[in-house]
ZAVOZA-910396 format. One line per 4 residues: for each residue z, x, y of N, C-alpha, C, CB. Coordinates in steps of 0.1 Angstrom, whole numbers, plus 5000, padded with zeros to 4 digits. Glycine has a CB too. Layout:
<sites>
Z:X:Y:Z:X:Y:Z:X:Y:Z:X:Y  ...
</sites>
This chain:
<sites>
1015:4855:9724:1023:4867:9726:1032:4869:9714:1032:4865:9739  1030:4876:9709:1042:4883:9697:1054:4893:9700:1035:4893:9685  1057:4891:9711:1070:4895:9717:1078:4883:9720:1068:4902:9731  1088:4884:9715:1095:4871:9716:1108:4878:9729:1102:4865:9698
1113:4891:9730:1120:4893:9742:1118:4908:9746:1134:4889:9739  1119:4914:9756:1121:4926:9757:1138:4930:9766:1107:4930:9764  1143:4940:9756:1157:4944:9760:1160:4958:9761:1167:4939:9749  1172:4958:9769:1175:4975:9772:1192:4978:9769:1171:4980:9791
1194:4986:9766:1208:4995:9764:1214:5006:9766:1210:4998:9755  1219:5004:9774:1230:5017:9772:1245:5021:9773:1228:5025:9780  1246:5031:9758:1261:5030:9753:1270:5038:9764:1262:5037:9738  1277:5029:9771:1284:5037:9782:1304:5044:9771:1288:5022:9801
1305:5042:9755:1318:5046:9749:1311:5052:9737:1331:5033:9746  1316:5064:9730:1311:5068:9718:1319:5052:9708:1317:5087:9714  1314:5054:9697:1314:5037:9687:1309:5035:9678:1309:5025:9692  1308:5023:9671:1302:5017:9660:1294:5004:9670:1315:5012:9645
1281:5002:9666:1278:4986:9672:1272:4981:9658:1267:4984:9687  1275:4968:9656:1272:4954:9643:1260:4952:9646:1281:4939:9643  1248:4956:9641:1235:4945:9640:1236:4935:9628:1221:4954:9637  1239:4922:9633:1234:4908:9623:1218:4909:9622:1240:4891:9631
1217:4899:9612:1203:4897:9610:1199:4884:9620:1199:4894:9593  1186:4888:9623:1181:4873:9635:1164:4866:9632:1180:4882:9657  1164:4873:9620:1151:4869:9616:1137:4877:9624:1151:4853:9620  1140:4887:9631:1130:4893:9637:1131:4910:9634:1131:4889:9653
1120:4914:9637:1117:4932:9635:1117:4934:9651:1098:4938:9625  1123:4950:9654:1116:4955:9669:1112:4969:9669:1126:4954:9682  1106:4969:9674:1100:4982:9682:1108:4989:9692:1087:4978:9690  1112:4998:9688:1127:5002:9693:1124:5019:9698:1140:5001:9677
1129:5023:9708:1128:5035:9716:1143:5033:9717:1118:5035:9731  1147:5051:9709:1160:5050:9712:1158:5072:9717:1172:5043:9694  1166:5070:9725:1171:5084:9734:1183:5087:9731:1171:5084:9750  1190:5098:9723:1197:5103:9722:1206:5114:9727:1193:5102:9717
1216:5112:9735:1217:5122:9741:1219:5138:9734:1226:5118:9750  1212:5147:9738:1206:5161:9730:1200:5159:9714:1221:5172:9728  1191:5146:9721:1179:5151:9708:1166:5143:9713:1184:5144:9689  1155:5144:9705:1141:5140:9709:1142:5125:9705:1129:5148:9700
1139:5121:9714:1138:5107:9714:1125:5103:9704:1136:5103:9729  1126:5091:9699:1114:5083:9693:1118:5070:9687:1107:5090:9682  1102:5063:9687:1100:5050:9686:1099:5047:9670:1087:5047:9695  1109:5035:9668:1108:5033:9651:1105:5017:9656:1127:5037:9638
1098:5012:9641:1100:4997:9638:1109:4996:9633:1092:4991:9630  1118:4988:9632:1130:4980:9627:1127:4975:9613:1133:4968:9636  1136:4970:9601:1134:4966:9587:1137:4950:9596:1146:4974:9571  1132:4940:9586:1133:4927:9585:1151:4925:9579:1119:4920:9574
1161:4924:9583:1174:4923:9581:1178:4912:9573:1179:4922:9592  1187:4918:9562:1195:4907:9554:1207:4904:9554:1194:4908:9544  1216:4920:9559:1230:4917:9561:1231:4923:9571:1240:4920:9553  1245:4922:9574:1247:4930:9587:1250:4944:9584:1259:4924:9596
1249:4950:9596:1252:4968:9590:1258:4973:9606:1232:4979:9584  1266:4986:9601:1268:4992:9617:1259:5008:9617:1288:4996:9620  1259:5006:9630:1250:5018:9635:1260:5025:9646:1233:5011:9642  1258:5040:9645:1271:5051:9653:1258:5052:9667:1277:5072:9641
1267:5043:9677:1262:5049:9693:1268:5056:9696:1261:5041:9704  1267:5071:9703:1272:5077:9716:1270:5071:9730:1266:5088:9717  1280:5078:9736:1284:5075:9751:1270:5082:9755:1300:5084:9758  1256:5073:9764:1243:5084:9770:1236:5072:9763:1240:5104:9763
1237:5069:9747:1226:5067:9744:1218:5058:9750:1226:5064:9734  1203:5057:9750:1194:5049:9759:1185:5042:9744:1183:5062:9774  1186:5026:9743:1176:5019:9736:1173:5009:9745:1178:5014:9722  1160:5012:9738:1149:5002:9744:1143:4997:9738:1141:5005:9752
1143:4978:9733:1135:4971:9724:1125:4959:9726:1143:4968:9715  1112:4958:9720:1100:4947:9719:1104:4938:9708:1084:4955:9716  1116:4925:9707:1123:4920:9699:1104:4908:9694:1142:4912:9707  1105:4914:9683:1091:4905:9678:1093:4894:9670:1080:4914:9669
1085:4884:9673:1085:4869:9669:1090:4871:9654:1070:4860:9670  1100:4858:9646:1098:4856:9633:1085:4856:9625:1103:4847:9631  1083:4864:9617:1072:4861:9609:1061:4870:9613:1068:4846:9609  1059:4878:9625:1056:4888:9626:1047:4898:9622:1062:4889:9625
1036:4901:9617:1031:4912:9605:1027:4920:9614:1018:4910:9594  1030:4932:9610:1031:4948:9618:1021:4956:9612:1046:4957:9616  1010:4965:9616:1010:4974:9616:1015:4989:9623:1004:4970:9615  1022:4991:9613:1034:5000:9618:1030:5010:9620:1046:5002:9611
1021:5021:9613:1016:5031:9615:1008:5031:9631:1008:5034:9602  1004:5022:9628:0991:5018:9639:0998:5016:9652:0980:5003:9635  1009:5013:9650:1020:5009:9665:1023:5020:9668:1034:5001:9664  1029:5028:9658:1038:5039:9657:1028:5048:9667:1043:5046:9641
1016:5053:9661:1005:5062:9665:1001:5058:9680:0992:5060:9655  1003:5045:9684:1000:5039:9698:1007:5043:9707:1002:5028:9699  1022:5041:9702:1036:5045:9715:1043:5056:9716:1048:5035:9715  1041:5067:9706:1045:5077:9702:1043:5086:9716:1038:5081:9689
1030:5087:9722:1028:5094:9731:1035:5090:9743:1015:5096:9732  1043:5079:9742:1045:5074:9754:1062:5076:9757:1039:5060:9754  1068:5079:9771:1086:5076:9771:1089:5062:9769:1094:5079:9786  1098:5061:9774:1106:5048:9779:1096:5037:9789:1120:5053:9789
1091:5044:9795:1087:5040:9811:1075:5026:9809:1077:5057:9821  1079:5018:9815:1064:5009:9819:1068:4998:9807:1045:5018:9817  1058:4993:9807:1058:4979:9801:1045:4981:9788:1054:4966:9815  1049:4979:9773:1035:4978:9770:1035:4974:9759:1028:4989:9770
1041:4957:9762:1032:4946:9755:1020:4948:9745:1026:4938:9765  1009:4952:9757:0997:4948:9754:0991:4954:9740:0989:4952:9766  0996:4969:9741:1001:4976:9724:1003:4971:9720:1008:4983:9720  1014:4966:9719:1025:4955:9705:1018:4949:9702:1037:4945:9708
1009:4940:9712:1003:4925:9709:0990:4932:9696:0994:4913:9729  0986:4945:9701:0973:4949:9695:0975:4952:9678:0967:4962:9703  0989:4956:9676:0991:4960:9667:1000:4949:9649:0998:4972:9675  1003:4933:9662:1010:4929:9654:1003:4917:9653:1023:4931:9658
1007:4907:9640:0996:4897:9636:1012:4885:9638:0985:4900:9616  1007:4872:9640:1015:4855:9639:1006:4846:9634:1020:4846:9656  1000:4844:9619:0996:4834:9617:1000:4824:9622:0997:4833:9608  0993:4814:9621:0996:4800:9627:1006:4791:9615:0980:4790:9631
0998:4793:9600:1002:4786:9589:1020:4795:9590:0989:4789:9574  1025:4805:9592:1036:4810:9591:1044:4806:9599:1036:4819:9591  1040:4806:9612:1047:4802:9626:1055:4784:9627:1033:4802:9640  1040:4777:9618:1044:4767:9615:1054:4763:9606:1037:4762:9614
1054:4773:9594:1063:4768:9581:1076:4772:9585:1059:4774:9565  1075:4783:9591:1094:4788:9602:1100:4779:9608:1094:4798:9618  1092:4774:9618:1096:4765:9624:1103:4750:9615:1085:4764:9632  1093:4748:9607:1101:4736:9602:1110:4741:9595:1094:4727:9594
1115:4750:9585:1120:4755:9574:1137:4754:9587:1110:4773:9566  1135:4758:9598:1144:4762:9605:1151:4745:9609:1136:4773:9617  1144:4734:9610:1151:4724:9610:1150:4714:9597:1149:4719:9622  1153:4716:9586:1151:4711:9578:1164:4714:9567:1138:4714:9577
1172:4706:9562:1179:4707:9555:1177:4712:9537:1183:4698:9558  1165:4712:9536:1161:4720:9523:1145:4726:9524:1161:4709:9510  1146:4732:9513:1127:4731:9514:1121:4726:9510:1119:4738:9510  1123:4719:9504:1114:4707:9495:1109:4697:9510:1126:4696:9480
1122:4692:9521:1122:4686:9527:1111:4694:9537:1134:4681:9528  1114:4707:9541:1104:4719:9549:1084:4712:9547:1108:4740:9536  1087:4719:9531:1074:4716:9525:1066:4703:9530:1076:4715:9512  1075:4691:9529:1067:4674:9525:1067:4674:9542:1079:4656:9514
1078:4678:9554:1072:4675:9563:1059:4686:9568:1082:4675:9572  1055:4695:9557:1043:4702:9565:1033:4702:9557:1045:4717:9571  1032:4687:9548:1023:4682:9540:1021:4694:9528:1009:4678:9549  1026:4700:9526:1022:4709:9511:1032:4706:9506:1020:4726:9511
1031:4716:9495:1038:4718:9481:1048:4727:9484:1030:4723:9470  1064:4728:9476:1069:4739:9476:1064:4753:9477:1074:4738:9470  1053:4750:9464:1048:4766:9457:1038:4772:9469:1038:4765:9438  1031:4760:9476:1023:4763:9487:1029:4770:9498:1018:4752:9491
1044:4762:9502:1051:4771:9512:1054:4784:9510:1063:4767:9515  1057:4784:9493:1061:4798:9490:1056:4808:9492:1062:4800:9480  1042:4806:9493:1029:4815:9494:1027:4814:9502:1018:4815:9488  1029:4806:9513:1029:4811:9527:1039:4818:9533:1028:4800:9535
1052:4820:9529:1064:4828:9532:1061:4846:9528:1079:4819:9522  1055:4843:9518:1047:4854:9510:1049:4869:9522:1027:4848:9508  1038:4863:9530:1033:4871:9541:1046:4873:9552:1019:4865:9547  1055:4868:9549:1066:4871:9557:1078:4883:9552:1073:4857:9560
1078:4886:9539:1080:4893:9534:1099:4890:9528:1074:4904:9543  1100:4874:9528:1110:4863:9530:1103:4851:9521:1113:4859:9548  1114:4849:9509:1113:4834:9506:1116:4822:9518:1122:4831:9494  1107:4810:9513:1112:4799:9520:1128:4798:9524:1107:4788:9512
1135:4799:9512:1146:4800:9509:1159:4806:9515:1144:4803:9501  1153:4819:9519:1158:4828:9525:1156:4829:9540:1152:4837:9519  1149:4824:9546:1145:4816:9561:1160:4807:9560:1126:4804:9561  1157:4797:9552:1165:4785:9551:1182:4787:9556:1164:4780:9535
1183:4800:9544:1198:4801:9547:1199:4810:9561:1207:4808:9534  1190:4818:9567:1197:4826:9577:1195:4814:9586:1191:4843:9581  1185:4800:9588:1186:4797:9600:1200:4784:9599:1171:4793:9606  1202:4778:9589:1216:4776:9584:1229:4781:9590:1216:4780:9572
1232:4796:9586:1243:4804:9590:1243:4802:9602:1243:4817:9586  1229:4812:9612:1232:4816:9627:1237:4799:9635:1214:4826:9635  1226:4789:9628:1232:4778:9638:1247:4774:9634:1222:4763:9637  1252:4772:9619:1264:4771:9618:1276:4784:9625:1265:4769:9604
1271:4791:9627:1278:4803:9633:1283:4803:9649:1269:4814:9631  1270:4797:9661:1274:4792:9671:1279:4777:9669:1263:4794:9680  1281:4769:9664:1290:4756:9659:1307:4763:9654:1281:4747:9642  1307:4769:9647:1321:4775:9647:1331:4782:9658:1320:4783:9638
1320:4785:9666:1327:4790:9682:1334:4781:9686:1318:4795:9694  1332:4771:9684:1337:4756:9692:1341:4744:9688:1328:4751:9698  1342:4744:9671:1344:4733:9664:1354:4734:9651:1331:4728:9659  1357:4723:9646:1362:4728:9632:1359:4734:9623:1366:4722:9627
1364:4742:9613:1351:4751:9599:1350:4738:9590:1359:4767:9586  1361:4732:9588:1353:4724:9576:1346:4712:9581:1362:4718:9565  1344:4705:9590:1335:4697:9598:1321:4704:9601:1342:4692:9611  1322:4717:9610:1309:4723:9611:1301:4731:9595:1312:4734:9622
1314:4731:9585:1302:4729:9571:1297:4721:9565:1304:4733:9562  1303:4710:9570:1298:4693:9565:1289:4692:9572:1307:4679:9568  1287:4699:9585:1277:4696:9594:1265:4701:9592:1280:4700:9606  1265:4713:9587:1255:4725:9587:1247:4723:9572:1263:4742:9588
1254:4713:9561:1249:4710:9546:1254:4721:9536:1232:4710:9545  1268:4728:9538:1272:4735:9533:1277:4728:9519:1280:4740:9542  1286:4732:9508:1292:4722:9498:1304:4719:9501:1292:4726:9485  1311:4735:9505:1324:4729:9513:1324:4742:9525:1341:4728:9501
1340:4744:9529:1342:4754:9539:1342:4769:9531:1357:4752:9547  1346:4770:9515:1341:4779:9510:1327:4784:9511:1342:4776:9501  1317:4779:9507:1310:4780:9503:1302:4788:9521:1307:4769:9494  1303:4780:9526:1299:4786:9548:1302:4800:9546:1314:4779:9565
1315:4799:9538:1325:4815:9543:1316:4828:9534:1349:4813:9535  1316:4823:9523:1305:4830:9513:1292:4831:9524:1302:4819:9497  1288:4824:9527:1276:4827:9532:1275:4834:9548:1270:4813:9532  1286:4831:9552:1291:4844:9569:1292:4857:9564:1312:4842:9579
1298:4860:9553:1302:4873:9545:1286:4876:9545:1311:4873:9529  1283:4868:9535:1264:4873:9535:1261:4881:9548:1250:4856:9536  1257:4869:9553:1251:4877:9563:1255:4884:9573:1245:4871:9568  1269:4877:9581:1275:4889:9592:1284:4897:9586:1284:4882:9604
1287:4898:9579:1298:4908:9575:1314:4901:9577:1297:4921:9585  1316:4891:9582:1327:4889:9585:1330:4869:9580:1328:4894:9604  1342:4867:9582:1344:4852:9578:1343:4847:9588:1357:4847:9572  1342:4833:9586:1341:4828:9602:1355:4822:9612:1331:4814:9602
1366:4826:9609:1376:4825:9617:1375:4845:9621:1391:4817:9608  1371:4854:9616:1370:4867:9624:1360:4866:9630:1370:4879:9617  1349:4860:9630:1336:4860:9638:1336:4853:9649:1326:4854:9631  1351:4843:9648:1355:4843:9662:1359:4853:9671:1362:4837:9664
1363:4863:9665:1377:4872:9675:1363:4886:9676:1399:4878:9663  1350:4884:9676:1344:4895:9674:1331:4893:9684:1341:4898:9658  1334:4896:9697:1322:4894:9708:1312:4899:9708:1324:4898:9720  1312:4913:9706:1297:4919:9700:1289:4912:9691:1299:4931:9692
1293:4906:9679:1287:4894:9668:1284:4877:9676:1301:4893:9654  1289:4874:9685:1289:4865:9693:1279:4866:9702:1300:4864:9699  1279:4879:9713:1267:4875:9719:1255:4883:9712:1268:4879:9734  1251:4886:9698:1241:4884:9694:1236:4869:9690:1242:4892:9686
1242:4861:9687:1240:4851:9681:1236:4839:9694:1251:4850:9671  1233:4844:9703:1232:4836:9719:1221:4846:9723:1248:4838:9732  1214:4855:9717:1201:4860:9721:1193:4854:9714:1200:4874:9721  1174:4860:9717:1166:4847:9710:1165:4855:9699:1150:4841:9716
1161:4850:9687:1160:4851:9674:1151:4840:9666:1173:4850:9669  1156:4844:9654:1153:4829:9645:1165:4818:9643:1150:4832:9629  1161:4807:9652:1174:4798:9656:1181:4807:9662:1183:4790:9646
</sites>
């Protein structure tokens, strides 16, 4: 299955809402109130960004595995004809590819304190991983640090910053803080006071 969750929304206050990055693309049905509704793929995320909801709006998303390969036209052309209504996986699944060699190198890359270390536990070469990351449209590298951040990010809800950057292989608490800016937009003593950015980071993702 290359659905990793299926979710729903609706904006009951006009607003701004924070998408962080989570390592995944979706297939997204958004309804606007007084306009035509339609189905987009999502970009693969690097920072955080805000997006303007109205009070009405209705989304509905197929949150797809890390690593993922889409054919997007070919999705798009599938669900286009269709509303909100029903369940349909079985599309998604038709339209979207999970190597095995990718699934596997995520996975380690995601508990592994470097890549080199990534690589030797999945018996290749750096340059080999590299070219397997290839198709993710993400360096090894770049895996590395978002699954880094998001786990050091639920550790900061509950711990100290400069212990949970000693923890996470940071260099110091600078360097964490540089890297929260990266990716959430915010430091990590505001990423406490910021619930919306919180319970993303408690939904599934990458880590």
């Amino acid at each position: 299955m290359n659905v990793l969750q299926k979710w729903e929304f609706t904006a009951k206050d006009n607003g701004f809402s924070v998408v962080i990055p989570d390592g995944c693309r979706d297939l997204l049905f958004w309804a606007a109130a007084g306009e035509k509704p339609y189905w987009q793929v999502t970009s693969l995320d690097d920072t955080a960004y805000s997006v303007n909801i109205n009070a009405g709006d209705y989304l509905k998303g197929y949150r797809l595995q890390p690593g993922v390969s889409v054919d997007v036209r070919g999705l798009l052309s599938a669900v286009n004809p269709l509303n909100m209504q029903g369940d349909i996986t079985d599309r998604v699944n038709e339209f979207t590819a999970l190597s095995q060699d990718v699934q596997e190198a995520l996975e380690c890359i995601a508990i592994s304190p470097t890549v080199r270390i990534a690589a030797t536990s999945l018996g290749v070469s750096p340059r080999k991983l590299q070219r397997i990351c290839v198709k993710t449209g993400r360096s090894p590298a770049a895996w590395l640090s978002m699954a880094r951040a998001r786990k050091a990010a639920r550790a900061v809800l509950l711990g100290d910053l400069a212990q949970t950057a000693q923890d996470a292989g940071y260099a110091d608490q600078a360097h964490m803080c540089r890297e929260f800016n990266r990716w959430f937009g915010v430091s990590p003593l505001k990423l406490r006071a910021r619930p919306d950015i919180v319970a993303q980071l408690r939904v599934k993702g990458y880590c």
